[in-house]
C-alpha positions as CSV (number, residue, x, y, z in Angstrom):
1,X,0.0,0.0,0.0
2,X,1.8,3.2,-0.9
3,X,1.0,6.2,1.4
4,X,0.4,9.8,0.1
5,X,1.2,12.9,1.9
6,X,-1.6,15.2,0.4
7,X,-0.2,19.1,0.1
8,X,-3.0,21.3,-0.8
9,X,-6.6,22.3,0.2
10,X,-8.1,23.8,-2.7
11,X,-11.2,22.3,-4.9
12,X,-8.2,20.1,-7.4
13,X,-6.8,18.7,-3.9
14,X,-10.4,17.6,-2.7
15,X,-12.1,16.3,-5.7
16,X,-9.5,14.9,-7.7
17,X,-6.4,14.0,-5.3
18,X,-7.9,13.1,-1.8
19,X,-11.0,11.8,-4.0
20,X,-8.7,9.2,-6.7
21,X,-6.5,8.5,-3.5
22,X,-9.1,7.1,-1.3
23,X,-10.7,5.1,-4.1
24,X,-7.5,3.7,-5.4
25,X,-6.8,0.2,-3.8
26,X,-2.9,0.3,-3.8
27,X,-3.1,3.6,-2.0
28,X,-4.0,5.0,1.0
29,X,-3.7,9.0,2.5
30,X,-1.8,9.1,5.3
31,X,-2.6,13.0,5.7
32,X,-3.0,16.7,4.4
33,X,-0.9,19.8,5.1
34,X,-2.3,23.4,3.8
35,X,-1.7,26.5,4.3
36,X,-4.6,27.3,5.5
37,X,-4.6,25.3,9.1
38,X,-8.6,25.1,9.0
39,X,-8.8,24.1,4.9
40,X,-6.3,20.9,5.9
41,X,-8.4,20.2,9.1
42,X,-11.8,19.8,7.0
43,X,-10.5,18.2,4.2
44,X,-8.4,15.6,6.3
45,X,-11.9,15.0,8.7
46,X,-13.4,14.1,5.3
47,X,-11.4,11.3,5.3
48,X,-10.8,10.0,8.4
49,X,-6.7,11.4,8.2
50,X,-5.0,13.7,10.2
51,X,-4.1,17.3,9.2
52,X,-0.3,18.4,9.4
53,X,0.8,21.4,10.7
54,X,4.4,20.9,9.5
55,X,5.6,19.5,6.1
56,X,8.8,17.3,8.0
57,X,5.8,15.7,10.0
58,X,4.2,14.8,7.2
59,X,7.2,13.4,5.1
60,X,7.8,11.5,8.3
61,X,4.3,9.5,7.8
62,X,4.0,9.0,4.2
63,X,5.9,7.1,0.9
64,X,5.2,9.4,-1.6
65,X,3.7,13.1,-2.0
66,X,0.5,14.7,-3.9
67,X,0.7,17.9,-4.4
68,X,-2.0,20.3,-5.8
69,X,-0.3,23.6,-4.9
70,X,0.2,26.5,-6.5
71,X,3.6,25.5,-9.1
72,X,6.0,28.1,-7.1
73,X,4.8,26.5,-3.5
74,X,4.6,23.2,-5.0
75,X,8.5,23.7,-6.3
76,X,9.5,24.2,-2.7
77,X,7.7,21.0,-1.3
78,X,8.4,19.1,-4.0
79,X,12.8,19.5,-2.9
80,X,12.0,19.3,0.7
81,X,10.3,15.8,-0.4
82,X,12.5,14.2,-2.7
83,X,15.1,15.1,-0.4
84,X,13.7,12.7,2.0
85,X,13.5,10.4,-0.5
86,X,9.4,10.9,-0.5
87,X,8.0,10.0,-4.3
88,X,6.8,12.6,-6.4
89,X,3.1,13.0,-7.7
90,X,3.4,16.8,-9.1
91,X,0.7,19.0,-10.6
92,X,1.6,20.7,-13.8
93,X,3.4,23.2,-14.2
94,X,6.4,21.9,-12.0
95,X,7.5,25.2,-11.2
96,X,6.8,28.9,-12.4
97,X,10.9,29.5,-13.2
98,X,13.5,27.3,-15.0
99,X,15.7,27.7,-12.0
100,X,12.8,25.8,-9.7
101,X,12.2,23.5,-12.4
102,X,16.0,22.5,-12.0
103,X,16.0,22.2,-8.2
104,X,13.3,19.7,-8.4
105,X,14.9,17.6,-11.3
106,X,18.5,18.0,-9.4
107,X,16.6,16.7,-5.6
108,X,14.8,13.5,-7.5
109,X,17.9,12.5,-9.4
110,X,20.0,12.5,-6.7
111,X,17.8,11.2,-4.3
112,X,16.6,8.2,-6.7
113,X,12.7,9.2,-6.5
114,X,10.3,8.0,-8.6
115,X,8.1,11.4,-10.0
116,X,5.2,12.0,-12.3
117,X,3.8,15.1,-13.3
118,X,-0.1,15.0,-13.8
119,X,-0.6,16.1,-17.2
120,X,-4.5,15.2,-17.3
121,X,-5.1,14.5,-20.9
122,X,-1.5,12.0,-20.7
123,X,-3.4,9.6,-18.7
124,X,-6.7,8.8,-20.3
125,X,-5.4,5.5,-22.1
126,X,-6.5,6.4,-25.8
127,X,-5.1,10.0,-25.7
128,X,-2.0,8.0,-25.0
129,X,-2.1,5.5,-27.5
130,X,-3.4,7.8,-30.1
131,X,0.4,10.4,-29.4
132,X,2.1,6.7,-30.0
133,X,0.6,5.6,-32.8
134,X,0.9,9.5,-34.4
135,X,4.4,9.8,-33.2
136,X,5.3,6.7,-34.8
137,X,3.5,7.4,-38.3
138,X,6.0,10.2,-38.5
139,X,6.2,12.4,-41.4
140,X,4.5,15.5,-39.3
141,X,4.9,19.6,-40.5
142,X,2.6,21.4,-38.8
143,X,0.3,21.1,-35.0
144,X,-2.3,23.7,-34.1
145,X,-3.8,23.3,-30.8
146,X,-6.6,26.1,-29.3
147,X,-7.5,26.1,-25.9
148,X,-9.8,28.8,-24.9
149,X,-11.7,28.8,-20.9
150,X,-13.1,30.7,-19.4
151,X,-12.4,30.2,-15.8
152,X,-13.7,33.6,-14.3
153,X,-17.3,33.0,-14.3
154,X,-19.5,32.8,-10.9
155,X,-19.1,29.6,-9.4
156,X,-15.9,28.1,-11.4
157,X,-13.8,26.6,-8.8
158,X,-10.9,28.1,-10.3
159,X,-11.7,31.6,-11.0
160,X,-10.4,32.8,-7.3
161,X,-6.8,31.3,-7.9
162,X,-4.2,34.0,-7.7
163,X,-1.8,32.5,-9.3
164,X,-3.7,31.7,-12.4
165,X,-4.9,35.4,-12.0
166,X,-1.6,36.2,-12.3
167,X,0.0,34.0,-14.5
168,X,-2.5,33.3,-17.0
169,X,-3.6,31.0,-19.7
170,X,0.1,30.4,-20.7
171,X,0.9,28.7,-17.5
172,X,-2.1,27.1,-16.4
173,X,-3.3,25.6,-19.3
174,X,0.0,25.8,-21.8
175,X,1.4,22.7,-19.7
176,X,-1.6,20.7,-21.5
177,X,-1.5,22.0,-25.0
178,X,2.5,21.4,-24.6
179,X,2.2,17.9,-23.3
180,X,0.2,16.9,-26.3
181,X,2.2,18.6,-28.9
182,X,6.0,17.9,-27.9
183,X,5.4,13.4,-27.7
184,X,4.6,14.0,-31.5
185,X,7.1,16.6,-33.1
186,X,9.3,16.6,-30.6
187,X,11.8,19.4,-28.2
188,X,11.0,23.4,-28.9
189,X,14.1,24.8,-30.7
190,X,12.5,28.4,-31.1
191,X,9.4,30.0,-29.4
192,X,7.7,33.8,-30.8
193,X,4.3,34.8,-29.3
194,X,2.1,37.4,-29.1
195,X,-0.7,38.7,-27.1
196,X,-4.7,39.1,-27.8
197,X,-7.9,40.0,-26.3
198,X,-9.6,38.4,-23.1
199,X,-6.1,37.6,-21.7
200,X,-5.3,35.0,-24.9
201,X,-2.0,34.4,-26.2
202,X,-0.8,32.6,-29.3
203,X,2.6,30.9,-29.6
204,X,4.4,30.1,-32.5
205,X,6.8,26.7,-31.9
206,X,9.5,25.5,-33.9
207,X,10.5,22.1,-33.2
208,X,13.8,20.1,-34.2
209,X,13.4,18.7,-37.4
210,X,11.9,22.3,-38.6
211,X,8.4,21.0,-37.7
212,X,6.1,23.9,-36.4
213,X,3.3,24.3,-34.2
214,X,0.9,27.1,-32.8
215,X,-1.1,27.2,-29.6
216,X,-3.7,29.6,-28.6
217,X,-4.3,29.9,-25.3
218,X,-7.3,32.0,-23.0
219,X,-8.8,31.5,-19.5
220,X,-11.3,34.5,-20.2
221,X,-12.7,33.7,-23.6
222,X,-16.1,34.6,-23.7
223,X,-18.6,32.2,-23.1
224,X,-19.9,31.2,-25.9
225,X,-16.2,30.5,-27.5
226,X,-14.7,28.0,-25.4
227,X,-13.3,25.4,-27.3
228,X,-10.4,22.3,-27.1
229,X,-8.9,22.0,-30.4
230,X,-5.6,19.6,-31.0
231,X,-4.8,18.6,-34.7
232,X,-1.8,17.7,-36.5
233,X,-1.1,17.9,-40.3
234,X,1.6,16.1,-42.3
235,X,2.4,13.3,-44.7
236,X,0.0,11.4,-43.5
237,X,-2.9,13.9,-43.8
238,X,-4.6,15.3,-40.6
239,X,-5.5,13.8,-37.4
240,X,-6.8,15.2,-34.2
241,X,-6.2,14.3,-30.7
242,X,-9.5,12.9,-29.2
243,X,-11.0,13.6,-26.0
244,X,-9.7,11.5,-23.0
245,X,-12.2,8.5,-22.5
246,X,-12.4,9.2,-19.0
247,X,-12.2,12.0,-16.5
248,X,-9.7,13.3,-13.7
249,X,-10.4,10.7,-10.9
250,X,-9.9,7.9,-13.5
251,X,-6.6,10.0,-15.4
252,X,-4.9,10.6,-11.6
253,X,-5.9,6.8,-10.4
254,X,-3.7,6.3,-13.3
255,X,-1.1,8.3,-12.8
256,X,-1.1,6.3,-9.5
257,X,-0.7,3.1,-10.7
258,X,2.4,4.2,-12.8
259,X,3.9,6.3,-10.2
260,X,3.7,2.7,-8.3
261,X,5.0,1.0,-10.9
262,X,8.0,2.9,-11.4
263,X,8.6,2.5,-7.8
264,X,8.2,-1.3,-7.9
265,X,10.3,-1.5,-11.0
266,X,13.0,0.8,-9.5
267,X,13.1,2.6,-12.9
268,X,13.2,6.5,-13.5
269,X,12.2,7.1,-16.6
270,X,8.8,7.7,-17.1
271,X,7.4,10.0,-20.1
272,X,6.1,12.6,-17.9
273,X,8.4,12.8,-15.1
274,X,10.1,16.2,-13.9
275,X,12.4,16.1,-16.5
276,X,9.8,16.6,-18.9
277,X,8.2,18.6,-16.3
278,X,11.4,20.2,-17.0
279,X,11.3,20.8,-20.5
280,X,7.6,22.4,-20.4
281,X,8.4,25.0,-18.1
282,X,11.6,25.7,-20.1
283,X,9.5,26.3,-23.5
284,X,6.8,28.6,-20.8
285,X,9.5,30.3,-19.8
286,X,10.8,31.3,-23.4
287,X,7.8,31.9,-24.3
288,X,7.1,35.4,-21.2
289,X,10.6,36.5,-22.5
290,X,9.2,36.3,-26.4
291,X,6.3,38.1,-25.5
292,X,7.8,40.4,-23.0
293,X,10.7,41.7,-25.5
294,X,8.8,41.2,-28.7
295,X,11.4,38.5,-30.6
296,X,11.7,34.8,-30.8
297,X,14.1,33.3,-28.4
298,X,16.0,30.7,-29.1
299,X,16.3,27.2,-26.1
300,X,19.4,26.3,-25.5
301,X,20.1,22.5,-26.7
């Protein structure tokens, strides 16, 4: 039975964490720690756990973190955990700078941790087998993905986030679009973007191999234009990515099971660990300078 250390109160923490933790029979919560003292001691009476007050107390008790924090606090407790050799089970993005991103990568490696970053849409089996079977059929120009929320409406459990607030589309929902796009044409060499209306933002990718992609990118469309949109165009004509065939309690009870298989296998090397983690906060982070100066930037290899 694998114990999780739940860090994080907020609706994503309750109803998708503590929620696919509790249902999952190779796992068991061992407790929560928030911020907010009265949030943890709710959500951990929910389940019949104990709330922390400290994260080393909670490290103590468990075999492996969750963590549904905001990416710079999650960054922090994601170190502290792999540094006492605590698994990782990361929300995207992994961090909200490069240099965080590479503190977490540099405390699981040498530590030995197993990690997985929840990248929703990786985990619904036939999203996954449809990026195989596309990567594999090769011969791919061009991607366009469009992801336009609106996440500021009354009652959207997300609207209130600050760090969404400030951040944006390009962080909070860029780790998705990324996560579909890079399995199929592969690492960012070049990023140019621009900003639109209702806090949207389009990027313009080049990938090795000369490949290209865009992705546009709002949490404040209006209404009546939200819209998922993921298609690829090459060789082989033009395929879009389908919906996951299941939701986030099914994708993260996933995401559990392989997080417990690398563990059992001893192996470090699975597709959306922080490495890759890694790599999409690396193409974010190009991506504020590009828009910020007005030029494409160039990642280093």
């Amino acid at each position: 039975m694998l114990r999780f250390g739940l860090f994080g109160t907020g609706h994503w923490a309750a109803e998708t964490h503590a929620a696919a933790i509790g249902a999952h029979p190779g796992a068991e919560l061992a407790g929560v720690w928030g911020r907010n003292p009265e949030r943890a001691a709710e959500l951990a009476g929910r389940h019949g756990v104990p709330a922390f007050t400290e994260v080393d107390a909670l490290l103590d008790a468990c075999d492996a973190v969750a963590v549904a924090l905001p990416p710079d606090v999650q960054a922090d407790i994601a170190v502290q955990a792999a540094t006492a050799g605590r698994h990782l089970l990361l929300d995207k993005p992994l961090a909200l700078t490069l240099a965080d991103a590479d503190r977490v990568v540099a405390a699981a490696q040498e530590s030995g941790v197993a990690s997985v970053v929840f990248f929703t849409q990786r985990f619904h089996p036939n999203v996954t087998g449809f990026l195989a079977a596309t990567a594999a059929a090769g011969g791919w120009q061009h991607a366009r993905a469009t992801m336009l929320a609106s996440i500021f409406q009354p009652g959207n459990p997300y609207g209130g986030s600050q760090w969404r607030r400030d951040r944006g589309a390009l962080w909070d929902i860029g780790p998705h679009a990324l996560s579909l796009i890079l399995p199929v044409l592969g690492r960012v060499t070049r990023v140019a973007a621009t900003d639109g209306p209702s806090g949207l933002v389009n990027l313009l990718l080049t990938h090795d191999g000369g490949a290209t992609s865009t992705m546009s990118l709002s949490l404040d469309a209006p209404a009546a234009a939200v819209t998922r949109d993921f298609v690829f165009f090459g060789e082989n004509g033009v395929e879009t990515v389908p919906p996951g065939d299941g939701n986030a309690l099914t994708a993260f009870g996933t995401a559990i099971d392989q997080l417990a298989e690398e563990i059992e296998a001893g192996t470090r090397d699975h597709r959306c660990d922080v490495r890759f983690g890694r790599e999409v906060v690396a193409v974010l982070d190009a991506a504020e300078t590009a828009r910020a100066e007005a030029r494409t930037v160039t990642l280093p290899d």
